[in-house]
C-alpha positions as CSV (number, residue, x, y, z in Angstrom):
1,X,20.6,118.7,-59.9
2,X,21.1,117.0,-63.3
3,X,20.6,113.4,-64.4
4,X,22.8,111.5,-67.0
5,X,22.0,108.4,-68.6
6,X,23.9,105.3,-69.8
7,X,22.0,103.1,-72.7
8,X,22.6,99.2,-73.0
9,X,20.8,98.0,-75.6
10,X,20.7,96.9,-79.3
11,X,20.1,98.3,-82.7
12,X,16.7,97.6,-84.7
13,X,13.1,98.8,-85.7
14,X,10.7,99.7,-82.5
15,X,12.7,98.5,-79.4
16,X,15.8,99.6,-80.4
17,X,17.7,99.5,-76.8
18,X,17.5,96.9,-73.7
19,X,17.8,98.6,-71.2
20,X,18.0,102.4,-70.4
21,X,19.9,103.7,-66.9
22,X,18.3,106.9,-65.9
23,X,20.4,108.6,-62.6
24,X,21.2,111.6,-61.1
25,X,24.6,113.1,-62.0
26,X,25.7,113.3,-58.8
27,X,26.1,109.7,-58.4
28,X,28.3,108.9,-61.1
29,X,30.9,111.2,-60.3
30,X,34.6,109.6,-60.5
31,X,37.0,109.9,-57.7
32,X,40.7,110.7,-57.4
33,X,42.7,107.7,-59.3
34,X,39.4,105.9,-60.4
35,X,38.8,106.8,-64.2
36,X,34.9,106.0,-64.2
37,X,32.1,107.1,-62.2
38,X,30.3,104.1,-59.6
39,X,27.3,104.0,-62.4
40,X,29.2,103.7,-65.4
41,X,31.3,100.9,-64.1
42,X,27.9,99.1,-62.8
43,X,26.5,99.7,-66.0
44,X,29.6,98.0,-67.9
45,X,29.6,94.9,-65.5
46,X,25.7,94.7,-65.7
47,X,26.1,94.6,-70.2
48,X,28.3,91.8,-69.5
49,X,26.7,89.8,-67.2
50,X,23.1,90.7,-69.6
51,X,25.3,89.6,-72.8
52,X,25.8,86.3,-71.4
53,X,22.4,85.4,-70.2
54,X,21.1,87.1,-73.5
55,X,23.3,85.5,-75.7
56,X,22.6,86.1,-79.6
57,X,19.5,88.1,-78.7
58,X,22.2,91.1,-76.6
59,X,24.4,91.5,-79.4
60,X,25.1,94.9,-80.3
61,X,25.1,95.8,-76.5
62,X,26.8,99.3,-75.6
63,X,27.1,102.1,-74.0
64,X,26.2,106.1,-74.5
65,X,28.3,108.9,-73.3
66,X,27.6,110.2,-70.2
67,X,25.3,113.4,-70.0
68,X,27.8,116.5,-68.9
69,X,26.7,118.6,-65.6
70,X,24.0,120.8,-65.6
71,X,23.3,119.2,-69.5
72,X,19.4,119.2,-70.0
73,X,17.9,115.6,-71.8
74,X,17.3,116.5,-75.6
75,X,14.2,115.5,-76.9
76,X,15.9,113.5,-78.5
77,X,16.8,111.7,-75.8
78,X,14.1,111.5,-74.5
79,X,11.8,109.7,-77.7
80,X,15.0,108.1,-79.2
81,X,16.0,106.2,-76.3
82,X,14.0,106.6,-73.5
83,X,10.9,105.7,-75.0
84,X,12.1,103.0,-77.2
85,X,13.7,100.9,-74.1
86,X,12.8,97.8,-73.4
87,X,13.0,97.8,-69.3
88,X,14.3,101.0,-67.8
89,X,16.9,101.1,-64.3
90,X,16.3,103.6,-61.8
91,X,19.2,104.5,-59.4
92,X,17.4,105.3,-56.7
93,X,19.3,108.2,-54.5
94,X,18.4,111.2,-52.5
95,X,19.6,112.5,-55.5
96,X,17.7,110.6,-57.9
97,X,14.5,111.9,-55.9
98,X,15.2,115.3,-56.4
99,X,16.1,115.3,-60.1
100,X,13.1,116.9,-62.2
101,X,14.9,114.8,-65.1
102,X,15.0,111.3,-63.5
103,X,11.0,112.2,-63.2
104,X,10.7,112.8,-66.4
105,X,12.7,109.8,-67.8
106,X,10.8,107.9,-65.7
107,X,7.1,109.3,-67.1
108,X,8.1,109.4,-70.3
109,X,9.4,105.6,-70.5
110,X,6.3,104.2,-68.3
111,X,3.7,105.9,-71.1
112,X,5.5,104.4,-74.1
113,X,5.6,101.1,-71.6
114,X,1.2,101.4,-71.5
115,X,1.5,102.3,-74.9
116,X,3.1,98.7,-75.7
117,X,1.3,97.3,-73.5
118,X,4.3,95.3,-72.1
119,X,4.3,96.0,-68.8
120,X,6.3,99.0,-67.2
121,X,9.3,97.1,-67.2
122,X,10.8,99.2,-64.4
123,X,14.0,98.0,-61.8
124,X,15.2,99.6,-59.5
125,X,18.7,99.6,-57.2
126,X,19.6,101.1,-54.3
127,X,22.6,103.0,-53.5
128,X,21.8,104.4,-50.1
129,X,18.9,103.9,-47.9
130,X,16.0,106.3,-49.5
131,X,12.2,107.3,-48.0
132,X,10.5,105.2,-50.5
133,X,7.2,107.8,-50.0
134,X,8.7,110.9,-51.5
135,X,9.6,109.1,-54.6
136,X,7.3,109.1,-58.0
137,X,4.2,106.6,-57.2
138,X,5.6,104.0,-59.2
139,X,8.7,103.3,-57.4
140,X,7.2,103.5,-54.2
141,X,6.1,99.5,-54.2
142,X,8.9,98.5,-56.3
143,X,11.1,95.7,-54.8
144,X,14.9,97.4,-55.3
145,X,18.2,95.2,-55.1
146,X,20.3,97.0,-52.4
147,X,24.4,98.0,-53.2
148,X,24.7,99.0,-49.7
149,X,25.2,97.6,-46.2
150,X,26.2,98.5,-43.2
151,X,29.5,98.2,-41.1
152,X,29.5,96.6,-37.5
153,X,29.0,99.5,-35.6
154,X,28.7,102.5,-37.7
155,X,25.4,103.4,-38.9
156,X,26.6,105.2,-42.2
157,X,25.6,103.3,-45.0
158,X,28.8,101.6,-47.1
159,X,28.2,101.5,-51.1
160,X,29.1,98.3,-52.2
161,X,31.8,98.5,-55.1
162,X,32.7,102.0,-54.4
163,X,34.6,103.6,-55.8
164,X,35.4,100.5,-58.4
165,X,34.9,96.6,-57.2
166,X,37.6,94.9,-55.0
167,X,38.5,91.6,-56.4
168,X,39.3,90.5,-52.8
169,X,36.2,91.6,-51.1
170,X,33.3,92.1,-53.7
171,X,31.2,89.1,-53.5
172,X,28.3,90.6,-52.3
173,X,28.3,93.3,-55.2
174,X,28.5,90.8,-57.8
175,X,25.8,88.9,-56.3
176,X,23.7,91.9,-56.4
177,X,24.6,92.3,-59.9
178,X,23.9,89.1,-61.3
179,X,20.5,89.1,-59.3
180,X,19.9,92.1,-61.1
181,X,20.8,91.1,-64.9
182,X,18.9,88.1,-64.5
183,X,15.5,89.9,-63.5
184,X,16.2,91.8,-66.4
185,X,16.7,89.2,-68.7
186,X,13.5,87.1,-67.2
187,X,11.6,90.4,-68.3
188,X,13.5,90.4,-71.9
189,X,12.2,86.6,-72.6
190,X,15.2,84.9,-71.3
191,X,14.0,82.2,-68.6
192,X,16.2,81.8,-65.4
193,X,19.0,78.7,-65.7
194,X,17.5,75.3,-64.8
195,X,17.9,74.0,-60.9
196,X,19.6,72.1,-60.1
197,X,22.2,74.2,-58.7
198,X,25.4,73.2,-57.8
199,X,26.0,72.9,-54.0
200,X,29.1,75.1,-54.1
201,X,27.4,77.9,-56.4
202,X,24.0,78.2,-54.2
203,X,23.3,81.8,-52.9
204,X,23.5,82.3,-49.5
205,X,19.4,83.7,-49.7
206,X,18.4,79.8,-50.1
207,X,19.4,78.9,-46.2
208,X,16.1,79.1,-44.7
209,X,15.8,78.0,-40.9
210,X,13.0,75.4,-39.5
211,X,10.7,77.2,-37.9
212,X,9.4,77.1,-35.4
213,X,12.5,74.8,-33.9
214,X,12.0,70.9,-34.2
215,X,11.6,68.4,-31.3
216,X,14.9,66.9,-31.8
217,X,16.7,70.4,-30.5
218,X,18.4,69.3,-27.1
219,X,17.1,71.1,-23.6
220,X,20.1,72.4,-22.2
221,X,19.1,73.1,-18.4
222,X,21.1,76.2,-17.0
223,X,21.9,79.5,-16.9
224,X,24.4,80.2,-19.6
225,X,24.1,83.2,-22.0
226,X,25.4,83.8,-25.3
227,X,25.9,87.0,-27.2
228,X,24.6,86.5,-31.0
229,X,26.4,88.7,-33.7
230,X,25.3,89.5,-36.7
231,X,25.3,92.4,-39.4
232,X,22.1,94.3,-40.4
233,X,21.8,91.5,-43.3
234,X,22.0,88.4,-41.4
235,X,19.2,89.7,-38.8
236,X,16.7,87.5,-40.3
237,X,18.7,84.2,-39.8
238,X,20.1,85.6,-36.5
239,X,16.5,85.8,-35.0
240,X,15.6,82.5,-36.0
241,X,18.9,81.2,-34.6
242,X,17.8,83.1,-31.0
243,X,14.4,80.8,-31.1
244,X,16.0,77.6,-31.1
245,X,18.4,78.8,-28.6
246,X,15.5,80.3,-26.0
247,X,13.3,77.4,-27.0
248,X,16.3,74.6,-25.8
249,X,16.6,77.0,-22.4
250,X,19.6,79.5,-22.9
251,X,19.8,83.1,-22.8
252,X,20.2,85.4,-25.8
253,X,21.6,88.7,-25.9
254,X,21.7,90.1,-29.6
255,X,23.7,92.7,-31.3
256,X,21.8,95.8,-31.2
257,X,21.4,97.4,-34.3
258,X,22.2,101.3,-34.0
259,X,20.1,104.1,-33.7
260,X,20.1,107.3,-36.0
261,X,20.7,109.1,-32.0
262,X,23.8,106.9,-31.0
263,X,26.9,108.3,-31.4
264,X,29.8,105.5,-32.7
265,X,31.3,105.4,-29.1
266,X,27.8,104.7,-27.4
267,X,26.9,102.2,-29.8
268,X,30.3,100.2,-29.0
269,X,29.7,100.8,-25.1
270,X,26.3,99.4,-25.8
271,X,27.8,96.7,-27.0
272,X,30.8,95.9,-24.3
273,X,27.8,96.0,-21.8
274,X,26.0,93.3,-23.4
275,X,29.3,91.2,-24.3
276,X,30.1,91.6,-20.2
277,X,26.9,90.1,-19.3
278,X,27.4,86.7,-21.5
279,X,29.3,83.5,-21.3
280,X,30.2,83.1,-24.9
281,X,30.2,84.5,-28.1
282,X,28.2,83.6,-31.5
283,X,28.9,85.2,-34.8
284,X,26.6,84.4,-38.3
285,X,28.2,84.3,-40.7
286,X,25.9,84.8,-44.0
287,X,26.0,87.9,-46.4
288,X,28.1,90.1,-43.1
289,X,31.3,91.4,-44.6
290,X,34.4,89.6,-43.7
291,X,35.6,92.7,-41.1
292,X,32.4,93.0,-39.6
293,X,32.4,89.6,-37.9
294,X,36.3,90.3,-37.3
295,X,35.8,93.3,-35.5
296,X,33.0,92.2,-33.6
297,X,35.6,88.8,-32.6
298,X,38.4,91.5,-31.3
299,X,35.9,93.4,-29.5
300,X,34.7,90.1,-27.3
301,X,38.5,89.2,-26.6
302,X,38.9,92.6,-24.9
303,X,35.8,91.8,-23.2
304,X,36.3,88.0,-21.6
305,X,39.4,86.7,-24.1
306,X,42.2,87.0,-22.0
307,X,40.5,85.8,-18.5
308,X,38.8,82.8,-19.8
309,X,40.4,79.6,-21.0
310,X,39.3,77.2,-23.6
311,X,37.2,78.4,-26.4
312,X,34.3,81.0,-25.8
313,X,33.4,81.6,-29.7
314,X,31.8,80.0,-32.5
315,X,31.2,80.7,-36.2
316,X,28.0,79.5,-37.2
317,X,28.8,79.9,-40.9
318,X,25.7,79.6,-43.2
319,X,27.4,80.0,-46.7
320,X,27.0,77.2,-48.9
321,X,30.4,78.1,-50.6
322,X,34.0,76.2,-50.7
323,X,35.7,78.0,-47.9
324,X,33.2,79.6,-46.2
325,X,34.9,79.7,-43.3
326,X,35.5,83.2,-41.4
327,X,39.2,83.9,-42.2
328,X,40.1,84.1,-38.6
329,X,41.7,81.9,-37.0
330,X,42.3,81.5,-33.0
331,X,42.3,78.8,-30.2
332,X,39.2,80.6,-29.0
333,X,37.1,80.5,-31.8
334,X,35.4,77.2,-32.9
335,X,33.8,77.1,-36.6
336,X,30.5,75.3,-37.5
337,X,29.0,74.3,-40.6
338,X,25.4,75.5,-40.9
339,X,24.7,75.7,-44.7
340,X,22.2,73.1,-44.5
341,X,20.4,74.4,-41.8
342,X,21.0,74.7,-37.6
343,X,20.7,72.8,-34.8
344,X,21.2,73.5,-31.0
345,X,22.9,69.9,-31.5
346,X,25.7,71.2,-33.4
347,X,26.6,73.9,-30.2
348,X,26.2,71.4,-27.8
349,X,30.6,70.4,-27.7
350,X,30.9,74.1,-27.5
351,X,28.4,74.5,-25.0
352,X,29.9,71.4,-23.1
353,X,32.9,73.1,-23.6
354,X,31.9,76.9,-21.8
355,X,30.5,74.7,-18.6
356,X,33.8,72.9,-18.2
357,X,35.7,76.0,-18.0
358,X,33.5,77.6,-15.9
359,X,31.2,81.0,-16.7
360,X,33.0,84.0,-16.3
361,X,30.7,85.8,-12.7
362,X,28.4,88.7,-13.9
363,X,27.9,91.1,-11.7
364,X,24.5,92.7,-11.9
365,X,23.8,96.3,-10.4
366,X,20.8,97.3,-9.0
367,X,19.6,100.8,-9.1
């Protein structure tokens, strides 16, 4: 398997380039009707984002050709601009692992790094899940910034911005990408912008839950349970949502997360089960993609929707954004703002609200 490599940098004596992109070719190939491969576009919206946070110091920032298949790295290549990079990206991959260039790149850039003595400079992103132990000893540790997630329900991984960015559903890829261009800048010399930030502009990764929950959290005293739903990405806030809702006395049935084993239909069974056994529905709504929490809405109103009257849902939403409502809108869904934190306090009109229309009856079986 061959790599190619995109530069970014800028023209002078010793550290002549920023930033150097070493990947596997496989990774960057284009798809029907999309010009560019998913790398080369990454590594054009990355140079912008850089150019702004760099300002006069990234002029001159551009871009190489991309390496052909089966094209060995020159030696050129290799001392030119590989070892006079500034910071170095690593797309990590199963293809990436198995690339005797990417290994080389990556060697070759971390002994002119100790030979600078500036630190090795290395970054690293993620563009499917990889086994972090068969990778070269110096990515092993690394902290990577993930551009995939996964879909409620199906446990193949979903590249974020594949094949090109959506301009209707790619906040989460440019968040990864700005995250990413200013670690890279913070190694270059360029500090990170000064707090405070606006309200409407902070990242969703600020929202952190009390814990463990406070005193003021209401005892609700029966026997209703909810169904918490949340993506792979929210599981953090979800679990910290479930304490305050055991510690005030309710039951908590969460999403479970699907195992390599489970086929797509068992996983949904799993699923319809659990929804079956609960009075109400909660969905978090943090960094899940829109159509997760949709789908996981239509699949609780084939469960209890149509037999139970009043409203049996609620969107804890956690965004600290203009709008950050779920776009779904229904008599059975009620919407909460959580972006400064939760409360069982908030849930207690739509808790109010379940008792008055009566808990759908469970029926348990007993083997």
């Amino acid at each position: 398997m061959s790599a190619g490599a995109t530069s970014v940098g800028q023209h002078g004596e010793g550290e002549n380039y920023d930033l150097f992109v070493s990947y596997a070719h496989d990774d960057n190939e284009a798809t029907s009707g999309v010009e560019h491969g998913w790398v080369t576009i990454l590594a054009g919206n990355l140079a912008k984002v850089l150019r702004r946070k760099l300002g006069d110091e990234g002029r001159g920032l551009w871009m190489d050709h991309l390496l052909a298949p089966n094209q060995p790295v020159s030696t050129t290549l290799r001392e030119g601009r590989v070892a006079c990079s500034r910071a170095l990206l690593a797309v990590l991959s199963p293809g990436y692992r198995k690339s005797a260039w990417c290994r080389i790149e990556l060697e070759d850039f971390l002994a002119a790094s100790r030979a600078r003595g500036n630190g090795n400079g290395i970054f690293a992103i993620e563009v499917e899940p990889v086994d972090r132990l068969q990778l070269h000893e110096a990515l092993q540790s690394l902290k990577s910034i993930v551009f995939w997630e996964r879909s409620f329900g199906i446990p193949v991984p979903r590249l974020l911005g594949f094949p090109q960015p959506n301009p209707n559903d790619s906040a989460v890829y440019w968040d990864r990408v700005t995250e990413l261009a200013q670690a890279i800048a913070n190694h270059l010399g360029v500090p990170p912008p000064p707090p405070p930030v606006p309200p409407t502009c902070r990242p969703v990764e600020t929202w952190v839950l009390p814990q463990p929950p406070p005193l003021s959290d209401p005892v609700v005293a029966d026997d209703l349970s909810l169904y918490l739903h949340a993506a792979p990405e929210d599981q953090p806030s979800a679990e910290l949502i479930a304490d305050h809702l055991v510690a005030s006395g309710l039951t908590v049935l969460m999403t479970p997360l699907p195992s390599a084993q489970q086929t797509y239909l068992d996983c949904l069974q799993e699923q319809q089960h659990l929804l079956g056994m609960c009075d109400g529905l909660l969905l978090v709504n943090g960094l899940s993609p829109v159509n997760n929490l949709q789908a996981a809405f239509m699949m609780a109103q084939r469960a209890f929707g149509v037999r139970r009257p009043g409203v049996w849902g609620a969107a804890l939403n956690l965004r600290r954004a203009a709008g950050a409502q779920i776009p779904l809108r229904s008599p059975k869904l009620m919407q909460l703002d959580c972006s400064e934190g939760f409360s069982v306090a908030q849930l207690m009109p739509f808790l109010h609200g379940l008792r008055a229309n009566g808990a759908v009856p469970r029926v348990v079986s007993h083997v």
